[in-house]
N, C-alpha and C positions, 0 to 999 in steps of 0.2 A: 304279487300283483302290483302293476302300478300305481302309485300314490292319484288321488284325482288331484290335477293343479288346477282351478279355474282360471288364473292370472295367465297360464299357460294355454288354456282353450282360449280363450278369446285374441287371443295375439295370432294363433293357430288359424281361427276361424274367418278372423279379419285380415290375415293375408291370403286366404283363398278365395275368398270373396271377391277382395281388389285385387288378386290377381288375374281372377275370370272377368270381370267387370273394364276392366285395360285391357282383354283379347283384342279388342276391333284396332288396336295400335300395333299390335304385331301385325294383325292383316292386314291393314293397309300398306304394313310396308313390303306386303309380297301380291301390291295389286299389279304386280305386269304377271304374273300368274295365273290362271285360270282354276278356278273353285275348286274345280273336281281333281286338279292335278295337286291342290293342295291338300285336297282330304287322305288321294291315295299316298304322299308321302308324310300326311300327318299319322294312316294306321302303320304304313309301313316304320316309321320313326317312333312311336309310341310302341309297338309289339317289342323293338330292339330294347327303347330305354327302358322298358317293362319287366322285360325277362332278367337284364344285368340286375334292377332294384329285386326280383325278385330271389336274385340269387346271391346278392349281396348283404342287403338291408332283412331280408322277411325270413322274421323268427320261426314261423311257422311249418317247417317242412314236410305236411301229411297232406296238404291242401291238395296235391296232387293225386293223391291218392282215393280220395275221400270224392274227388272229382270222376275218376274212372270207375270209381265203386257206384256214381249213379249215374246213367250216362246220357240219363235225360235231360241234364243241366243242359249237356251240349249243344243238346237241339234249342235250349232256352237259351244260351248266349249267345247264340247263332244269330237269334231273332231280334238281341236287346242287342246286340252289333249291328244290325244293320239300320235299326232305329236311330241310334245314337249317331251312325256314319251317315245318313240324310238328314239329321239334326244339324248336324257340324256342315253339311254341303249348304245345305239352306241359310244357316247364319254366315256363311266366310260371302254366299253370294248376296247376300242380304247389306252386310258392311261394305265391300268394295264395289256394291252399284246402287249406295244411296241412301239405304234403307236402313239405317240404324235406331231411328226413331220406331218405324215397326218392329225390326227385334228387340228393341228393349221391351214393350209393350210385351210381346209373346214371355218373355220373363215373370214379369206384374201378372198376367195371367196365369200364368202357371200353379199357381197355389190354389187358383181358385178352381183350375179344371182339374187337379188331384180330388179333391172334395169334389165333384160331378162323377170321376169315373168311379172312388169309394163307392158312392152312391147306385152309381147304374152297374157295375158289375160286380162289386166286393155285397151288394145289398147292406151298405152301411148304411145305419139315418142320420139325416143330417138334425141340427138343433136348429134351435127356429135362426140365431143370429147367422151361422150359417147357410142358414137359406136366405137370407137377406143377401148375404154379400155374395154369393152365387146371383139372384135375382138383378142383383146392381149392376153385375160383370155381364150380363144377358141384354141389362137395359144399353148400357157402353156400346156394344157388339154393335147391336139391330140398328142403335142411331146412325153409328158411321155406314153400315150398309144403305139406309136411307137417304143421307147425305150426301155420298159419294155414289150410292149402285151399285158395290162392289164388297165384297168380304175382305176384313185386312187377312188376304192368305197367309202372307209368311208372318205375321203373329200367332195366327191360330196354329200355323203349320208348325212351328216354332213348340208351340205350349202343349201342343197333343202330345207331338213326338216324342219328348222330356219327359212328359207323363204317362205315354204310357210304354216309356224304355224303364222307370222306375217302379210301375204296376209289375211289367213282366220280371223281373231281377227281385221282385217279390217271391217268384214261385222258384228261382236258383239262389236256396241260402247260402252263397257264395261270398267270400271276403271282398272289400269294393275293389284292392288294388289287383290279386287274380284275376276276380271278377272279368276288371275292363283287361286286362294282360291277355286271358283267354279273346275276349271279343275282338279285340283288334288282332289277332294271330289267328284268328277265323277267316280274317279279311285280307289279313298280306296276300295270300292265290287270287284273287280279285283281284288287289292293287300290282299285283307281279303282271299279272295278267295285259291290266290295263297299259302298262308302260309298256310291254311287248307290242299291242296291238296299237301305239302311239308312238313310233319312234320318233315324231318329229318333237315332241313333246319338252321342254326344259331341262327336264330332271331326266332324260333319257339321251342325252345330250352329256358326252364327257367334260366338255372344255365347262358345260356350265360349273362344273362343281369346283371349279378354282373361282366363280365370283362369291361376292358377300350374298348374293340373294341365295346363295347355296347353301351358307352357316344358319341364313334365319330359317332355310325349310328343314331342315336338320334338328333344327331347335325345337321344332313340332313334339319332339317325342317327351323331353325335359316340361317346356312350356305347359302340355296338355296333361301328366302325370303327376307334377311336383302342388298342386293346387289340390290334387283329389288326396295324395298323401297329407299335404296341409287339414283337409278337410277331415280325412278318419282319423286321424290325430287328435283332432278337436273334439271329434266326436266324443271319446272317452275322458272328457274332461269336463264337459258339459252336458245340458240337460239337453235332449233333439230338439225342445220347443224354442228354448236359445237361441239353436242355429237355424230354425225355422223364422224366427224376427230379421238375425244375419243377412237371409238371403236377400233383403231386398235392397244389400248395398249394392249388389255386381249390376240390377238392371239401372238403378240410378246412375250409376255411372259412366254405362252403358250411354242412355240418353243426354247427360252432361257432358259427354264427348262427341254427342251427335249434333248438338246445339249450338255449344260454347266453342270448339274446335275445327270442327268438319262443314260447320254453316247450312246443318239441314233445316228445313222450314219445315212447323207444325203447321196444319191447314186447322183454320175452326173445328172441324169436326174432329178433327184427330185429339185436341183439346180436350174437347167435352168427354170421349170416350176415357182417356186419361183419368179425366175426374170423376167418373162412372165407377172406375175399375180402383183408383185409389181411394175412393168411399170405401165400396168395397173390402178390399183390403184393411182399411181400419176396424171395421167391423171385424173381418177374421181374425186378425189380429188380436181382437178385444177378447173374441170369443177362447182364441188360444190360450190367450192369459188367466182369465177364468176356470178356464177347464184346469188351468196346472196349479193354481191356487186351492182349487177342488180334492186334489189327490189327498191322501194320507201322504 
């Protein structure tokens, strides 16, 4: 068994963070692109670089087997594929038409709508500081709906989706880099599909793949794979509550390059809801660290 390095998870853990957190800079640099023609060449580029790591890198050679032995997973990866492939269309459309300050936000929320669905479908209880920072992230919501008249959709659409591709990938105790290898090789007959029924399309276009916009859609499979390997890496080096603090590097920086870079403007309300959800947040936060001081 491997030794546990912590020096090594955290090196691990903070480069998959900042490297999910720097996504909205590869997409923008494939904004003459169209969202959906990058999702279908990010599964189809992810299944490829997925199966070579699988058959090169992953010790583990039963996975497949263990996979046919239940075959119900497959109806489950089926389903947490196609979550995760309108997770990915939602944010690539979210960054190259403006919206990065709302997808960050759907990040920041995200912890707090894992602890709602615990709740409403696993019948977990929540503890009382958790119900606070759930209540805080409810008060955030309502106000910008008031404000604006509007639901911020692609945050919500954003935090749902995340949570509950993560809820269902609960019920296939599947390895994470299989895991997604299978989900995106669910989806290539889609994405084959789609480029057949698109010829005019970029990437269905030969001459395109002698330009550079052709290496960076290419890149999709490395870009989108090498971060979650970073990340189960980590994992066995650290405590999950660790990487549960972790995660709230990729949205910050998400939003530091939606500000400081891209020149998106926060509206008042967008502010306030911010500060709703990062109270919030500190609370959970508090609560998480309590609860792991608790253990034996």
């Amino acid at each position: 068994m491997q030794a546990v390095n912590p020096r090594r998870g955290y090196i691990l853990g903070l480069s998959a963070y900042i490297i999910w957190g720097l996504f909205p800079i590869y997409f923008k640099l494939l904004s003459s692109v169209a969202p959906i023609e990058i999702i279908v060449n990010r599964a189809i580029w992810s299944a490829v670089f997925g199966l070579a790591l699988l058959t090169l890198v992953w010790k583990h050679p039963g996975w497949w087997q263990e996979l046919c032995d239940n075959p119900r997973r497959f109806a489950v990866l089926a389903l947490s594929g196609s979550l995760v492939a309108g997770n990915w269309l939602i944010y690539v459309w979210a960054v190259n038409s403006g919206h990065m300050v709302e997808a960050s936000l759907g990040y920041f929320i995200n912890p707090l709508i894992n602890v709602m669905l615990g709740m409403v479908l696993l019948r977990e209880r929540l503890r009382p500081l958790q119900w606070i920072a759930v209540i805080l992230a409810l008060i955030g919501v309502t106000q910008q709906v008031w404000q604006v008249g509007s639901l911020p959709w692609i945050s919500l659409a954003l935090a749902f989706s995340f949570g509950f591709y993560g809820l269902i990938r609960k019920q296939a105790p599947v390895a994470a880099l299989p895991g997604l290898v299978v989900e995106t090789w669910i989806l290539v007959p889609l994405a084959v599909g789609w480029l057949l029924f698109n010829p005019m399309a970029h990437s269905a276009q030969s001459e395109f793949w002698t330009t550079t916009d052709a290496i960076w859609l290419a890149a999709a499979g490395p870009i989108t794979l090498v971060p979650l390997v970073c990340f189960n890496a980590a994992a066995r080096h650290l405590p999950y509550a660790t990487l549960g603090f972790l995660q709230y590097i990729a949205p910050v920086l998400v939003l530091s390059l939606a500000v400081l870079v891209y020149g998106e403007h926060m509206a008042p309300s967008t502010m306030v809801t911010f500060g709703f959800i990062w109270a919030g947040l500190v609370i959970y936060s508090v609560d998480a660290w309590m609860s792991l001081r608790r253990r034996p």
